[in-house]
C-alpha positions as CSV (number, residue, x, y, z in Angstrom):
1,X,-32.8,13.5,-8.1
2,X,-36.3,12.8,-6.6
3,X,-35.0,14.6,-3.1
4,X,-33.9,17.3,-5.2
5,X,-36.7,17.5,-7.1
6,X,-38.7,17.7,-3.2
7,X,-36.5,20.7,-2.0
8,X,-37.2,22.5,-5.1
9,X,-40.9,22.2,-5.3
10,X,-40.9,23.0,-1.3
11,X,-39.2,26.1,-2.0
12,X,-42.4,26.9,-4.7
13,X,-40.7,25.9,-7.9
14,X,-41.6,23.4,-10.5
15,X,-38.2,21.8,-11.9
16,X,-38.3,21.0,-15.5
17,X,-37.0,17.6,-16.4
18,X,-33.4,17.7,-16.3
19,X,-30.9,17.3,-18.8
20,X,-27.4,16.2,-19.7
21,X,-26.4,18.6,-22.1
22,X,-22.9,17.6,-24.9
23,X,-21.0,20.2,-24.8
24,X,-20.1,18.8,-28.7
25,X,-23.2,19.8,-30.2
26,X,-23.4,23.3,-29.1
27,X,-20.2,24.5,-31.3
28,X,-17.5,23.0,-28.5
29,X,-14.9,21.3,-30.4
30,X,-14.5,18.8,-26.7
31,X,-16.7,15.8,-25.8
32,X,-18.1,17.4,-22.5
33,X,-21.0,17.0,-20.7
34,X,-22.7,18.9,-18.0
35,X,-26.5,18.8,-16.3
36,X,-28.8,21.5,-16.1
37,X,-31.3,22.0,-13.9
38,X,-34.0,24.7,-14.7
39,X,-36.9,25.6,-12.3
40,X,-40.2,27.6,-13.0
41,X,-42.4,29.3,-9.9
42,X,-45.4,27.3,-9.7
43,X,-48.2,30.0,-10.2
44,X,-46.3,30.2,-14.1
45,X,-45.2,26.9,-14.8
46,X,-49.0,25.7,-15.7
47,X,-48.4,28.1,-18.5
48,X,-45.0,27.7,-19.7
49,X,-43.1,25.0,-21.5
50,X,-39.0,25.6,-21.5
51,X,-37.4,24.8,-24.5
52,X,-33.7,23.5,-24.4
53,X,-31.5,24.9,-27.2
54,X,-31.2,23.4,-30.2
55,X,-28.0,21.5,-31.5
56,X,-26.0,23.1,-33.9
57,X,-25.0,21.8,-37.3
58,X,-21.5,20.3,-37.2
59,X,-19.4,18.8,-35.0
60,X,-16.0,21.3,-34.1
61,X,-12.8,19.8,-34.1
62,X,-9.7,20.5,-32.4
63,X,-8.4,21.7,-35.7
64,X,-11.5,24.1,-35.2
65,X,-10.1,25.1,-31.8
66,X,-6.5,25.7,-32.9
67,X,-6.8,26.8,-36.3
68,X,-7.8,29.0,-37.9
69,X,-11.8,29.1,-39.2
70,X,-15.4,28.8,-38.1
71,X,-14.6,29.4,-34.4
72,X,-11.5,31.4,-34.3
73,X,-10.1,34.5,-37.0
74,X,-6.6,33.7,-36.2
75,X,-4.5,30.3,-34.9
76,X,-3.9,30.0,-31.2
77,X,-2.1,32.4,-29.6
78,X,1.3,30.8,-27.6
79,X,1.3,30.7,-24.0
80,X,2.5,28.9,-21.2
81,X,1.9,25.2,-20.6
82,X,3.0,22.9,-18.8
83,X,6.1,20.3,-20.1
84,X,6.4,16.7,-19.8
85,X,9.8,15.8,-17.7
86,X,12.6,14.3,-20.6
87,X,11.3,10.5,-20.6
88,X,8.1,11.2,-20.3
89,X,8.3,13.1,-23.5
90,X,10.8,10.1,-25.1
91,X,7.7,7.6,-24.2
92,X,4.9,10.2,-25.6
93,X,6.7,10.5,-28.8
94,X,5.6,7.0,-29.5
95,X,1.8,7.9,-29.3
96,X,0.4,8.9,-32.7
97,X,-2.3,11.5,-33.1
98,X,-5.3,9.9,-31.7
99,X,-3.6,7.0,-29.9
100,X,-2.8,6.3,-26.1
101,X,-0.7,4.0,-24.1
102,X,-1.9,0.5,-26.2
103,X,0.2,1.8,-29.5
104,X,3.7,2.0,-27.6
105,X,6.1,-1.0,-27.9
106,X,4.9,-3.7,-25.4
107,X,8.1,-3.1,-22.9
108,X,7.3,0.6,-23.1
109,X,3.3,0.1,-22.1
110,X,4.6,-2.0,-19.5
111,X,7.4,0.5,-17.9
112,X,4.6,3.1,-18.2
113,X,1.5,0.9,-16.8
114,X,3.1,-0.6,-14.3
115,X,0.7,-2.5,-12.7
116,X,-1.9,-1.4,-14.7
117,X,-0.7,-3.0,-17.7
118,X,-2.2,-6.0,-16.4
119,X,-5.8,-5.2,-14.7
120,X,-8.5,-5.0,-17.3
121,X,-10.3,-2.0,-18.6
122,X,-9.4,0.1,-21.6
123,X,-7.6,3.3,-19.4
124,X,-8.1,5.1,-22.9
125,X,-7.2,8.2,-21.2
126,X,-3.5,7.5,-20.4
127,X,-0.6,8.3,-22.6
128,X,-3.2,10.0,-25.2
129,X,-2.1,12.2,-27.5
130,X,-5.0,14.1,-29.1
131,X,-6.0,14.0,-32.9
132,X,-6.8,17.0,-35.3
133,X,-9.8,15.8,-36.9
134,X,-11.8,15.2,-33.6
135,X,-13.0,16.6,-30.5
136,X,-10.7,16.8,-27.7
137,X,-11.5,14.8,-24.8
138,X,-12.8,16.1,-21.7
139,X,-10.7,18.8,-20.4
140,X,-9.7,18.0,-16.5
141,X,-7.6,20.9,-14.2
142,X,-4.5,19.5,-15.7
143,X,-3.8,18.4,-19.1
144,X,-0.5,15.9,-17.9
145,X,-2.4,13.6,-15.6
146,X,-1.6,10.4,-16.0
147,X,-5.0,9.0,-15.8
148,X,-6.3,11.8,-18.2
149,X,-3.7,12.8,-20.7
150,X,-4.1,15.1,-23.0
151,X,-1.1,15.9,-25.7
152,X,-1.0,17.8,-28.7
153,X,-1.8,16.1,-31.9
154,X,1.7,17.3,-33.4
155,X,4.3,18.5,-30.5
156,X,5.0,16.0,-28.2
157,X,4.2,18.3,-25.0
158,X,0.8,18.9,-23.0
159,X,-2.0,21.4,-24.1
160,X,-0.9,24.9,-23.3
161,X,-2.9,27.1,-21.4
162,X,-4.2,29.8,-24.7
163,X,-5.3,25.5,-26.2
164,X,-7.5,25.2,-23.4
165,X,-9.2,28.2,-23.1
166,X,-9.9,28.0,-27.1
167,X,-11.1,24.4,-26.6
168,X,-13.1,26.1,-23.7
169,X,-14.6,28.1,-26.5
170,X,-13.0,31.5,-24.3
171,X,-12.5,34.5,-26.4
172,X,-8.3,35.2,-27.0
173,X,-9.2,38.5,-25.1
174,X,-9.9,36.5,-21.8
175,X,-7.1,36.2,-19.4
176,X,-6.5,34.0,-16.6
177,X,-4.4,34.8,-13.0
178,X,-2.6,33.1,-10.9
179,X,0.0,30.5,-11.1
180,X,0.2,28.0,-14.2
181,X,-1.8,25.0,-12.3
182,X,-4.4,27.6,-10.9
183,X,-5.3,28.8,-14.6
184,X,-5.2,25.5,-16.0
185,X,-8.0,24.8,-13.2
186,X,-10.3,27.9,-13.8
187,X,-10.1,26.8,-17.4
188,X,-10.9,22.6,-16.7
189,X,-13.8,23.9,-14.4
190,X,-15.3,25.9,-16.4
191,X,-18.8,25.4,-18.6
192,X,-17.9,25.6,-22.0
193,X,-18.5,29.5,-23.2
194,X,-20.7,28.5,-26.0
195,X,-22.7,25.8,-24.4
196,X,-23.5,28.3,-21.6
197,X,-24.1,30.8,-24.4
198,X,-27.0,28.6,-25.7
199,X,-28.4,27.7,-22.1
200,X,-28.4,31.6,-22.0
201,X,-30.5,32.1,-24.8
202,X,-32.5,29.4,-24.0
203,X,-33.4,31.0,-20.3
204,X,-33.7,34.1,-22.2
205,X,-36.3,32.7,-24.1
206,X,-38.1,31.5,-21.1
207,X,-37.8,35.0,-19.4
208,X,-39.7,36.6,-22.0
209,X,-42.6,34.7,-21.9
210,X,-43.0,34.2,-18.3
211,X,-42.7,38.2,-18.7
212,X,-45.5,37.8,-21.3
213,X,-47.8,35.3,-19.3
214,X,-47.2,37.7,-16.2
215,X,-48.4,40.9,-18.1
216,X,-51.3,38.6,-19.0
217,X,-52.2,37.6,-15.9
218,X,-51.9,41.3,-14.4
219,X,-54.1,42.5,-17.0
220,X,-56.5,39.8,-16.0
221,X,-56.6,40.7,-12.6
222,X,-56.6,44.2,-13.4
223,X,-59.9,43.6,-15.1
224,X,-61.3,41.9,-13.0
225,X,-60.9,44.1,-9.9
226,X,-62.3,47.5,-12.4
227,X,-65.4,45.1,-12.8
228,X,-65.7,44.2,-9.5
229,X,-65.3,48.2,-8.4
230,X,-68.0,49.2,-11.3
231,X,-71.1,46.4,-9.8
């Protein structure tokens, strides 16, 4: 960060001190996180203190993605998603909402594991299906990985791609292209719509008053040079 931090004031920028913004307190029912960097020009910065955007009230849900409420007028459109091959989906039936590979049967955790069944660590993220009541986890370019599962809370198949733009906190009107594994990339890769939505009016915030501390400053110099003309 330091080197970055070097580059940034070389180019004539002061960078405010970053910040890991989660995505969950900004109105994104997913525990995502992502860093921001924001950078002033140093002839304003003296004179201008950025302001990161406040957290909302509540914690969304998936049932606030899906459902619905607060965040969406209408449930989840269908879609296309991807499906689990016929035991995989035998083995994922086994996983209750909020669970992952520790609540199969033993011989089942072991056929699935493999070798992982006995190295140490949690591996929360395999075999998980996803519960209603909580966020999701953090969306990857693929929602059948076997490192980073991520299964509907009900229907024993992966998210769909229409569940991952809404967990995304995209509108119903946006539409993806390409094949199935290209959308379900866009998607993963994406900043959350309404945590970028805050950054935005957070930066909006800081436009106007470096507009107002430049007007200023104009004004001053403006003033300046009619006194200097009048002597």
């Amino acid at each position: 960060m330091e080197t970055i931090s070097n580059v940034i004031h070389e180019l004539g920028y002061e960078l405010v001190p970053p910040k890991i913004l989660k995505a969950v307190f900004y109105q994104v029912p997913q525990k995502r996180e992502r860093l921001f960097l924001v950078c002033i020009r140093k002839d304003l910065a003296k004179d201008i203190a950025f302001q990161w955007p406040s957290p909302y009230q509540r914690i969304m849900t998936l049932r606030d993605a899906l459902k619905a409420g607060e965040l969406y007028p209408n449930d989840v459109p269908n879609s296309e998603g991807q499906k689990y091959p016929r035991h995989k989906a035998e083995i994922m039936a086994y996983v209750p909402a909020g669970g992952y590979w520790r609540d199969l049967p033993d011989e089942l955790q072991r056929e699935y594991m493999k070798k992982s069944y006995f190295l140490s660590g949690g591996k929360t993220g395999m075999a998980r299906r996803l519960a209603w009541d909580e966020p999701s986890l953090t969306l990857t370019c693929a929602p059948a990985q076997k490192q980073t599962e991520r299964c509907h809370p009900e229907e024993t198949r992966p998210l769909t791609i229409r569940e991952y733009a809404r967990i995304q906190t995209f509108p119903d009107t946006w539409f993806f292209s390409g094949s199935l594994s290209s959308q379900y990339k866009q998607i993963g890769n994406a900043v959350p719509v309404n945590l970028a939505f805050a950054m935005g009016r957070a930066l909006v915030r800081l436009l106007n008053d470096i507009e107002k501390v430049s007007t200023s400053l104009e004004r001053e110099i403006s003033e300046k040079e009619l006194i200097a003309s009048s002597v």
